[in-house]
VOKE-763773 format. One record per residue (C-alpha): chain; residue in three letters; x, z negated, y negated; residue number from 1. Coordinates in pm, 1 decimal. Each point is the difference from the previous one (the first is absolute). Layout:
ATOM mol type        X        Z        Y seq
ATOM   A  ALA        X        Z        Y NUM
...
***
This chain:
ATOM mol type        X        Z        Y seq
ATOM   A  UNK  -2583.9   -522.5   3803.7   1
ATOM   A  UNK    287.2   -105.8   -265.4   2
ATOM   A  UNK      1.0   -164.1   -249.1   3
ATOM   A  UNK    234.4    112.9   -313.3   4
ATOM   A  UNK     69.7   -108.8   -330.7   5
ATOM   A  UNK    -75.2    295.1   -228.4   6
ATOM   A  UNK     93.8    103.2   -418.4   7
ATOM   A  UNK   -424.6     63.9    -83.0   8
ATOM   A  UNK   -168.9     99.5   -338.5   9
ATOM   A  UNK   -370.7     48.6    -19.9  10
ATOM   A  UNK      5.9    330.4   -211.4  11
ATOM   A  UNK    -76.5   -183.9   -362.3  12
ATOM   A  UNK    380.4   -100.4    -94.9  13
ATOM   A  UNK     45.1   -323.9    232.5  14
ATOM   A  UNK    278.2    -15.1    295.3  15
ATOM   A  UNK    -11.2   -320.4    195.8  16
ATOM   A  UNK    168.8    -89.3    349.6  17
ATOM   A  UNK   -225.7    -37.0    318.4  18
ATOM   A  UNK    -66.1     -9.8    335.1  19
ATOM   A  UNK   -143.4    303.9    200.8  20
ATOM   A  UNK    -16.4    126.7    353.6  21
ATOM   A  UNK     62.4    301.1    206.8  22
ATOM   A  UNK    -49.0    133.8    292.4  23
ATOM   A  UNK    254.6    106.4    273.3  24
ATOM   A  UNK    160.7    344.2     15.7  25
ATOM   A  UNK   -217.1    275.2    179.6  26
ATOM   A  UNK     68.9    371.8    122.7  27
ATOM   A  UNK    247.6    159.1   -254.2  28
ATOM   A  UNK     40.0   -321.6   -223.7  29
ATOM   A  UNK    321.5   -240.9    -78.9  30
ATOM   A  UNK    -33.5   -362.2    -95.2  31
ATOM   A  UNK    322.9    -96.1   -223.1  32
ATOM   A  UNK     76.3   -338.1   -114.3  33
ATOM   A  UNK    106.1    111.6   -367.5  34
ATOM   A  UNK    321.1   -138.8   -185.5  35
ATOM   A  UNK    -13.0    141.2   -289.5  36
ATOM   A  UNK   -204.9    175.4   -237.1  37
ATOM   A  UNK     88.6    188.0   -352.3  38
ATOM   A  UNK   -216.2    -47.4   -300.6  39
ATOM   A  UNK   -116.6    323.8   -153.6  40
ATOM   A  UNK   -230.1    125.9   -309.5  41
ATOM   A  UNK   -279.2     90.8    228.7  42
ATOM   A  UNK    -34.5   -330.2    125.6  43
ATOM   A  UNK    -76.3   -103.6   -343.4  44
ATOM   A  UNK   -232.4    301.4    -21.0  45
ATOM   A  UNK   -186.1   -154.7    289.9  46
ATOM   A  UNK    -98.0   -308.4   -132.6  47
ATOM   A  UNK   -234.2    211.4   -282.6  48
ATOM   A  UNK   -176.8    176.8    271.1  49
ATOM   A  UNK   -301.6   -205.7     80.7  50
ATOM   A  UNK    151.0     17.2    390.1  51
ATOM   A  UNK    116.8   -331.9    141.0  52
ATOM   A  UNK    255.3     91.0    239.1  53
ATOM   A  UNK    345.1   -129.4     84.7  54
ATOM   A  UNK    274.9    121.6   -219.0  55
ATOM   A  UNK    322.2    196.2     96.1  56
ATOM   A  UNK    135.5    329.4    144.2  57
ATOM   A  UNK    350.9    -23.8      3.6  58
ATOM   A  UNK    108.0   -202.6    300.9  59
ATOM   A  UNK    276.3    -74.0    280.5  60
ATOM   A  UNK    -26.9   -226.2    287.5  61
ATOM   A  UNK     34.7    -10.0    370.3  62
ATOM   A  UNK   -211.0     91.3    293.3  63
ATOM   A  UNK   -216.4   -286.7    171.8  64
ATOM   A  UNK   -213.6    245.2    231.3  65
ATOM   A  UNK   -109.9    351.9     55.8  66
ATOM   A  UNK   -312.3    149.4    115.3  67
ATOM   A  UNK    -21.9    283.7    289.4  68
ATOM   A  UNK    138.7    308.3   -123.0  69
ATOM   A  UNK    263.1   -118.7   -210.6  70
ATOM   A  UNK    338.7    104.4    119.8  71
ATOM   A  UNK    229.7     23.7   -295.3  72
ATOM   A  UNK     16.0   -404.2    -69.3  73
ATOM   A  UNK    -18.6   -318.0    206.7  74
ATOM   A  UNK     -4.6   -341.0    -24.8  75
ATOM   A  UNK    337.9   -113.9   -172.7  76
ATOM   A  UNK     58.2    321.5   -201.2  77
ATOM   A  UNK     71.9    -54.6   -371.5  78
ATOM   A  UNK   -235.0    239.9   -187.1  79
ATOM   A  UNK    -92.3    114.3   -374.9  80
ATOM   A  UNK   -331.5    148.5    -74.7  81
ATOM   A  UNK   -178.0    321.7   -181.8  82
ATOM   A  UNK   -279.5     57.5    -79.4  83
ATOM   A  UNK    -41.5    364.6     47.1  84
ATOM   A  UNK   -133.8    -45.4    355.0  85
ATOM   A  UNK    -95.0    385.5     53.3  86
ATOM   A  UNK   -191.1     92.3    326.1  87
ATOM   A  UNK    241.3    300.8     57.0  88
ATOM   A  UNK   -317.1    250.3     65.8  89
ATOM   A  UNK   -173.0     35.1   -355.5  90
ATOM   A  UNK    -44.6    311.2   -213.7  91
ATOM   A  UNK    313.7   -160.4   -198.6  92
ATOM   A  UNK    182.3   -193.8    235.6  93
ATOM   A  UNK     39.2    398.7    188.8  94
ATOM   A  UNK    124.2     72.4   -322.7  95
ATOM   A  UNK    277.8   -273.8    -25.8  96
ATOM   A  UNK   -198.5   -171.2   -230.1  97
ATOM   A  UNK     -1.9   -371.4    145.4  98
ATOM   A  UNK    -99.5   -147.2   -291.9  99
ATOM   A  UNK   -289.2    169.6    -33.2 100
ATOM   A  UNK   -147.0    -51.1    337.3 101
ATOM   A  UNK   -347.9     38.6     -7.3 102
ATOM   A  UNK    -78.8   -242.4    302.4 103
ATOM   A  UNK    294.3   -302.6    -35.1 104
ATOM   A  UNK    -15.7   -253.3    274.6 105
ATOM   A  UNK    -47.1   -338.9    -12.9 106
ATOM   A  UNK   -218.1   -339.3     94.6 107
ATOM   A  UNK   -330.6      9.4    -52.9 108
ATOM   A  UNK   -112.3   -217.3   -303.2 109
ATOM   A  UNK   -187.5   -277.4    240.5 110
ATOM   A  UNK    374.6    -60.4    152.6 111
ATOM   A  UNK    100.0   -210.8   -279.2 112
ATOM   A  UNK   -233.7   -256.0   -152.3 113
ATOM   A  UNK      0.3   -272.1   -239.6 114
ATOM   A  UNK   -265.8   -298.5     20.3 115
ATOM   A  UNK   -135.1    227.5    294.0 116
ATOM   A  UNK    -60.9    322.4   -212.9 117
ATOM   A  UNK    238.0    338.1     48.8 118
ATOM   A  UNK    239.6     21.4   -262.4 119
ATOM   A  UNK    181.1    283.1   -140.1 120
ATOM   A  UNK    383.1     36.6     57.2 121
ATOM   A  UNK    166.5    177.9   -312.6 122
ATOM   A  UNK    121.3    349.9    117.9 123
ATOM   A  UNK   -119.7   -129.5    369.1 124
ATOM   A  UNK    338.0   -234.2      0.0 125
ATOM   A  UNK   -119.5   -240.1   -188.1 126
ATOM   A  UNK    410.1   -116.1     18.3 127
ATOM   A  UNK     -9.1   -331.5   -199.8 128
ATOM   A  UNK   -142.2   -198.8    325.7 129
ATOM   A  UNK    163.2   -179.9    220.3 130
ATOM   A  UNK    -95.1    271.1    315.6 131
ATOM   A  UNK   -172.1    315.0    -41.3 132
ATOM   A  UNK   -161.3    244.4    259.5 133
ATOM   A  UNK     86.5    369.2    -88.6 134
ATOM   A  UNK    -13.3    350.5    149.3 135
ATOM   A  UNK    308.2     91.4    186.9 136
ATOM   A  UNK     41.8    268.4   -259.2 137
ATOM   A  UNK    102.4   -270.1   -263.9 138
ATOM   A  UNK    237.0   -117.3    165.7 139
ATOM   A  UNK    375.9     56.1    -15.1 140
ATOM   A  UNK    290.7   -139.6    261.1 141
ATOM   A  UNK    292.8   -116.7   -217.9 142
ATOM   A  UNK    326.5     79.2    162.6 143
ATOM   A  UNK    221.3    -55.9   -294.2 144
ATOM   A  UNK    170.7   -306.4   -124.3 145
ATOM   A  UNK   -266.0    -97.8   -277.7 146
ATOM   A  UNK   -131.6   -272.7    -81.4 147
ATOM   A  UNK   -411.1    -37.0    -41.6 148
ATOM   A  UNK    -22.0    -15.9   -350.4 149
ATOM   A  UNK    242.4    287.9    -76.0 150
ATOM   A  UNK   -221.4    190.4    318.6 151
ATOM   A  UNK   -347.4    -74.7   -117.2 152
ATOM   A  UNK     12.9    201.6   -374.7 153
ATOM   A  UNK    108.2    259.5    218.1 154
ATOM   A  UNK   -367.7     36.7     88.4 155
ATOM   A  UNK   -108.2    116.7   -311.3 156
ATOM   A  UNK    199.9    -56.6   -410.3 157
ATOM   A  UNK    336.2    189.4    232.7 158
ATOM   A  UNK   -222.3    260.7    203.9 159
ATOM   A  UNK   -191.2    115.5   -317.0 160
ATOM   A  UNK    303.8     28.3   -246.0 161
ATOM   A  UNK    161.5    153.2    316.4 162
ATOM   A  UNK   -209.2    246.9     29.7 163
ATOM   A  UNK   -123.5     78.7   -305.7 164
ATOM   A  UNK    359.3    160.2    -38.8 165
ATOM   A  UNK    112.0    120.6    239.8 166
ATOM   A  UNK   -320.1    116.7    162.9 167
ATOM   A  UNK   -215.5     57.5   -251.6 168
ATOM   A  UNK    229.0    134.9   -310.4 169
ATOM   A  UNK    255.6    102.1    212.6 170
ATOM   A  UNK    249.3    -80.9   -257.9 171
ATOM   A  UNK    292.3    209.7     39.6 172
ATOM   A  UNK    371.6    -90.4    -23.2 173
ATOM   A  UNK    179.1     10.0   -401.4 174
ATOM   A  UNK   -363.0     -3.1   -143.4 175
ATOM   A  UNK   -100.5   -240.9   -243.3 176
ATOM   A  UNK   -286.2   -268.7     45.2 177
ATOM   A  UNK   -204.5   -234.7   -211.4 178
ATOM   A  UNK   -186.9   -296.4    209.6 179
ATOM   A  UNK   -224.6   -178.3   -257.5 180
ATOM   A  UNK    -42.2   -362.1    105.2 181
ATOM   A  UNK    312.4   -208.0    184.4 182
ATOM   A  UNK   -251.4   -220.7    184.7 183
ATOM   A  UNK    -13.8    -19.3    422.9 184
ATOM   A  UNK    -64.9    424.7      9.0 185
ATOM   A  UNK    152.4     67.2   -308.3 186
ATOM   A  UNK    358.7   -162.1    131.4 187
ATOM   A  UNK    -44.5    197.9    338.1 188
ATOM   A  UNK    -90.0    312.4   -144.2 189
ATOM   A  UNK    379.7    -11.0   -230.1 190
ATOM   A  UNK    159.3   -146.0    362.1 191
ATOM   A  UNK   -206.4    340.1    152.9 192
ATOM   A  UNK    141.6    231.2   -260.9 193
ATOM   A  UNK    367.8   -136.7      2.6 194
ATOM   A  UNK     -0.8     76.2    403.8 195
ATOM   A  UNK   -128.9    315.3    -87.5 196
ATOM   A  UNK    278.7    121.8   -233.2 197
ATOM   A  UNK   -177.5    -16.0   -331.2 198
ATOM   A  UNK    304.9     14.4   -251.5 199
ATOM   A  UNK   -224.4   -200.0   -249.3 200
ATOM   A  UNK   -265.0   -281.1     49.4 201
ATOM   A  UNK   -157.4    -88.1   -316.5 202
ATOM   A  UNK   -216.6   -332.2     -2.4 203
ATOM   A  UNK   -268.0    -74.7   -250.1 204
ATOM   A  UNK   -153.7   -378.0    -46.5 205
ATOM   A  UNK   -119.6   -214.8   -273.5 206
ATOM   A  UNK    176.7   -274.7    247.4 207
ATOM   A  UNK    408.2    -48.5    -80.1 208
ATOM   A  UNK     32.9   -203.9    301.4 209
ATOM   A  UNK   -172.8    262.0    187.0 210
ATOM   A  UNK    275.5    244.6   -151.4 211
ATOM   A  UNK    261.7   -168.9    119.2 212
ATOM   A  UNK   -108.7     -2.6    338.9 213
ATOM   A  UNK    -47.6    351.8    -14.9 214
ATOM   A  UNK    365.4     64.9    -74.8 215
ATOM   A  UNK    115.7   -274.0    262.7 216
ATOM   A  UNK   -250.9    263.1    272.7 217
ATOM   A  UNK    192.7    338.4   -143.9 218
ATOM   A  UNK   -176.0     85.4   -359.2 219
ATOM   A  UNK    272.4    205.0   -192.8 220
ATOM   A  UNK   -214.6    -67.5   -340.6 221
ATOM   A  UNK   -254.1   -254.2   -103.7 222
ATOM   A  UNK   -250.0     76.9   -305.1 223
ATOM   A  UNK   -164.7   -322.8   -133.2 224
ATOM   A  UNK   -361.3    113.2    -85.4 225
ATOM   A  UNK   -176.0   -170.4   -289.2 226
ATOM   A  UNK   -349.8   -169.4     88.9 227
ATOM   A  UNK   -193.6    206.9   -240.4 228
ATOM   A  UNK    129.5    337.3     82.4 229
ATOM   A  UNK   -283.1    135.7    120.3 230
ATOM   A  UNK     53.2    256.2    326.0 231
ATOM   A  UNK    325.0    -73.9    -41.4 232
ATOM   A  UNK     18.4    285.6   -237.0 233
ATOM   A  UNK    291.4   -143.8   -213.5 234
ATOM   A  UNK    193.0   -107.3    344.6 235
ATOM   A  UNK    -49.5    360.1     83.4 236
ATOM   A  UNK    179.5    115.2   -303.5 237
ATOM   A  UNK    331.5   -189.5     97.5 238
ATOM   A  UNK    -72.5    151.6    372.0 239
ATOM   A  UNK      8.9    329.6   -171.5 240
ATOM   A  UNK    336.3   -108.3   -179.2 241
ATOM   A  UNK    121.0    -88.6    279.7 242
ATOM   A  UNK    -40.2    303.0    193.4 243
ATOM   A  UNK     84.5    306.7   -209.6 244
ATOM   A  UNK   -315.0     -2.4   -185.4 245
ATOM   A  UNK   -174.8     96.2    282.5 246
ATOM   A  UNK   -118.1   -319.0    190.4 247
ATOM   A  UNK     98.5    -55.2    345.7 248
ATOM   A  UNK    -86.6    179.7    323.8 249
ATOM   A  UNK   -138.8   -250.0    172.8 250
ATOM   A  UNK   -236.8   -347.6   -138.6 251
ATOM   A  UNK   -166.6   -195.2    154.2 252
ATOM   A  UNK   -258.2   -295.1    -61.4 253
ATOM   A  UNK      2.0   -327.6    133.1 254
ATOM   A  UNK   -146.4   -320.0   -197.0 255
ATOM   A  UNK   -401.4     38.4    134.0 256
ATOM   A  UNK    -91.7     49.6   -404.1 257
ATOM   A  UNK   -295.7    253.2    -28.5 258
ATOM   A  UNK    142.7     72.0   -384.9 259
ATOM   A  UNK    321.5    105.0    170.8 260
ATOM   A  UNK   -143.5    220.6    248.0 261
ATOM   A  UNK     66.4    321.8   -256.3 262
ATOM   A  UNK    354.7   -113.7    -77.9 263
ATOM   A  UNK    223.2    146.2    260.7 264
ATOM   A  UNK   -141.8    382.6   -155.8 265
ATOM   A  UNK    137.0   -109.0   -331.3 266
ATOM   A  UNK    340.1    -37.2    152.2 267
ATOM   A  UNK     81.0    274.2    223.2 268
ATOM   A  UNK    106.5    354.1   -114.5 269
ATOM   A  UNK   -190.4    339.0     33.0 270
ATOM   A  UNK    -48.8     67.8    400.0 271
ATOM   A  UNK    114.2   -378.1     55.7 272
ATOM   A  UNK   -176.1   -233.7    269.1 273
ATOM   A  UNK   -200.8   -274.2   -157.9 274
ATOM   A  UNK    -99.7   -299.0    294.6 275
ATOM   A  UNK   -291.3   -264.6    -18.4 276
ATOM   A  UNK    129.0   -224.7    215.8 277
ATOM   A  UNK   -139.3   -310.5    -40.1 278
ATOM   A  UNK   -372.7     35.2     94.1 279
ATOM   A  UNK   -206.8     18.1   -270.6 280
ATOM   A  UNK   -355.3     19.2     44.2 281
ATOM   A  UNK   -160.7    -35.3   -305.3 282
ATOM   A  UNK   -144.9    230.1   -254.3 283
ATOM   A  UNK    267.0    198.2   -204.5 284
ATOM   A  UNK     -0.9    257.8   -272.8 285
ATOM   A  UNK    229.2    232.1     -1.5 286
ATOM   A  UNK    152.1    199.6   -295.4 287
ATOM   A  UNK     57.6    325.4    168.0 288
ATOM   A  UNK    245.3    126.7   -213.9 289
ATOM   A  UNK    244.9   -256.9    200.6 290
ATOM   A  UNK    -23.7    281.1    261.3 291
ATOM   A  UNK    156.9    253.4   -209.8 292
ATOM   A  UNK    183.9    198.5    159.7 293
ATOM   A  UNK    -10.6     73.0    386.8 294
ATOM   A  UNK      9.1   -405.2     24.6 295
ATOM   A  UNK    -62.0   -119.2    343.6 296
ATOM   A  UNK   -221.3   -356.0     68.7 297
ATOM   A  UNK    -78.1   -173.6    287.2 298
ATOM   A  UNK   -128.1   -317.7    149.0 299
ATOM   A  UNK    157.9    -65.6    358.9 300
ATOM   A  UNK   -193.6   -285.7    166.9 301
ATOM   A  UNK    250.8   -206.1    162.3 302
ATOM   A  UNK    298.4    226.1    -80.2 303
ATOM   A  UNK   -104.2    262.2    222.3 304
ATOM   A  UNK     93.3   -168.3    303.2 305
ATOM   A  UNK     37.0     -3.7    364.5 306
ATOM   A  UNK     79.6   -359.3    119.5 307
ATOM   A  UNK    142.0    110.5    337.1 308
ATOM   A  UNK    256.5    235.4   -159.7 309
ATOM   A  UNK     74.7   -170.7   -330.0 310
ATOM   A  UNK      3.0   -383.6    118.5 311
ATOM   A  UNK    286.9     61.2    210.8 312
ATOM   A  UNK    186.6    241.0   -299.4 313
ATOM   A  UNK    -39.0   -296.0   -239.9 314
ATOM   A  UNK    140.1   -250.2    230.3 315
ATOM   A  UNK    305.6    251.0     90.2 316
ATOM   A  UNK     55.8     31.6   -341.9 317
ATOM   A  UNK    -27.7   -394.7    -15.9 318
ATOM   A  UNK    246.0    -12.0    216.6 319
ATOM   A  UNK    229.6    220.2   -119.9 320
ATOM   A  UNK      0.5   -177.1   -290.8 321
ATOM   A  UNK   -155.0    234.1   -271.7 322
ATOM   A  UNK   -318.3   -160.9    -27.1 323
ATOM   A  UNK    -10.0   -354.4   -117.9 324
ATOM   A  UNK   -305.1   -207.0    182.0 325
ATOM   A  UNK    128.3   -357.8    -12.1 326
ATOM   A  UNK     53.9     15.1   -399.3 327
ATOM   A  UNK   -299.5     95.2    -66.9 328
ATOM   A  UNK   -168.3   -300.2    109.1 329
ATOM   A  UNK     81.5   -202.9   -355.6 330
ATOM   A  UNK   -184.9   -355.8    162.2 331
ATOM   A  UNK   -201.3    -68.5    310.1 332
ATOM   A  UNK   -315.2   -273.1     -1.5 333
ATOM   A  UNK   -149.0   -184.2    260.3 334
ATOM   A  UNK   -340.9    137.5     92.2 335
ATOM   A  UNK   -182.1   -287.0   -191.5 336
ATOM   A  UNK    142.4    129.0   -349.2 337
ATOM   A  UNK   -109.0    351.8      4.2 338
ATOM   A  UNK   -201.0    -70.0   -326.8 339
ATOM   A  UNK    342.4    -41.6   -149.0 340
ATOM   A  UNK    136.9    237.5    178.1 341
ATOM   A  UNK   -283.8    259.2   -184.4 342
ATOM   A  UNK     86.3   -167.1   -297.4 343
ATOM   A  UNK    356.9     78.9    -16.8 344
ATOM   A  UNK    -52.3    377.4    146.5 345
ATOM   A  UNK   -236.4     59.6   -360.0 346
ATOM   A  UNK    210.1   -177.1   -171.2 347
ATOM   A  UNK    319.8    243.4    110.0 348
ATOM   A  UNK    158.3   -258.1    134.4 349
ATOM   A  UNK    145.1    115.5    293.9 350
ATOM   A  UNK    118.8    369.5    125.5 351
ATOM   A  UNK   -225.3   -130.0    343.0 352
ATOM   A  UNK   -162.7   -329.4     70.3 353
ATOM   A  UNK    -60.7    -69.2    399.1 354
ATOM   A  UNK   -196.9   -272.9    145.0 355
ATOM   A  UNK    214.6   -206.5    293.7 356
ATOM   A  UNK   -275.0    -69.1    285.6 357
ATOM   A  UNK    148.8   -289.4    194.6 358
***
């Protein structure tokens, strides 16, 4: 038994700092001692959900022990995790569809308890904790020169915007793309886009700052939305402007609004791709003449993708120096002020927030 200082909220709004305790690695299982861990929307989202649990998917660390069947990793290795940890033999994972596994792996609720009772582990990481016991599946060896706050967003604000281009759109090279929100997805999804030959990047926020560091991450344009313009229907005039009077190929959403959900539609042209990329999961309504004509929408869960192939593409590209990673980690916190740290990622702070785990 450990004992580990963990990032907790009970499920009714509060996040405190505490001790808890887990068990050793068994059969197909990886004990990391974590080193950093991002701060994302749907950590927020967690503390509304009536769950106590500890907070945090996005994480990097290194190897303490392995259980039997565990040959990728040992003790030493420098890691980042995912969270898509697919079993490999699903109805979807034989389709290529990791992130839709219908039978993920990982610890047993009863492995990790606080005051003696199981606890939850957010996305079965549970990353902002000083160890954590995961599947093999979520973990990834890091054999690049990064360091663990740059590696740990990898895990999920890099891997959705990622993928929500380039494996979900499949935006195509001299095309034109809108990405509305220039937040930790938002900012990957214009890096995505850039790599991918888009000969226009168009970002949308009510957020200047936010703008800016769009441009600095490869935005060709920036539209400054107004706070009342409802859908964005008034942005998505300029977009139009913009673009021949047509509206771009290619938009995507990332800011996590349910209003917004419908916005991308309003921005792309006939037969263009509109992506919901954010993870919305609340009630919507829909105008459906958005969809006029031949419009294409979709809503990739975790862009689409396939941690063993796409990890190691990001971190080539990484390395090759076409993706930023460090930059986008604006300030790091020690694990005792995630509070601010949530505080500063609403407030739009930061282009990333990560917690340092000592």
């Amino acid at each position: 038994m450990l004992q580990c200082k963990a990032v907790l909220t009970d499920g009714r709004g509060k996040v405190f700092v505490d001790i808890v305790e887990i068990d050793p690695p068994q059969a197909d299982e990886v004990l990391v001692q974590m080193r950093a861990a991002g701060v994302c929307h749907t950590d927020h989202k967690y503390m509304f959900r009536d769950i106590p649990r500890i907070l945090g998917h996005e994480g990097a660390g290194i190897v303490v022990d392995v259980g039997p069947g565990v040959t990728h990793v040992k003790p030493g290795d420098r890691v980042l995790l995912n969270w898509a940890t697919n079993c490999g033999e699903c109805f979807q994972c034989q389709r290529g569809n990791h992130s839709l596994c219908e039978s993920r792996r990982h610890p047993p609720l009863h492995r990790t308890r606080y005051k003696g009772t199981g606890i939850e582990r957010a996305f079965f990481l549970g990353a902002m904790c000083s160890h954590t016991v995961v599947a093999k599946q979520a973990v990834n060896k890091l054999e690049v020169d990064i360091s663990f706050p740059a590696a740990c967003i990898v895990g999920c604000a890099v891997m959705t915007g990622y993928g929500s281009v380039v494996n979900a759109a499949k935006v195509q090279p001299g095309s034109s793309v809108v990405v509305i929100g220039a937040g930790g997805v938002g900012l990957n999804i214009i890096q995505a886009a850039r790599v991918a030959g888009a000969a226009r990047v168009i970002a949308v926020d009510i957020n200047g700052h936010k703008l800016e560091l769009a441009q600095q991450f490869g935005a060709t344009d920036v539209v400054l939305a107004a706070r009342n313009d409802r859908g964005l229907l008034q942005a998505a005039e300029q977009i139009k402007a913009m673009t021949a009077g047509r509206g771009a190929d290619y938009a995507f959403e990332a800011t996590s609004v349910p209003a917004l959900g419908a916005a991308p539609l309003a921005m792309v042209r006939n037969a263009g791709v509109a992506v919901q990329a954010s993870g919305i999961e609340e009630e919507i309504t829909i105008n459906m003449r958005l969809f006029e004509w031949d419009k294409v929408y979709i809503n990739p869960r975790y862009g689409m993708c396939r941690p063993s192939v796409d990890v190691p593409q990001i971190l080539d590209l990484y390395v090759q120096g076409m993706l930023k990673l460090e930059e986008l980690v604006t300030r790091t916190y020690p694990l005792d002020d995630a509070s601010q740290a949530i505080d500063d990622m609403l407030a739009g702070v930061n282009a990333k927030g990560v917690l340092v785990i000592a």
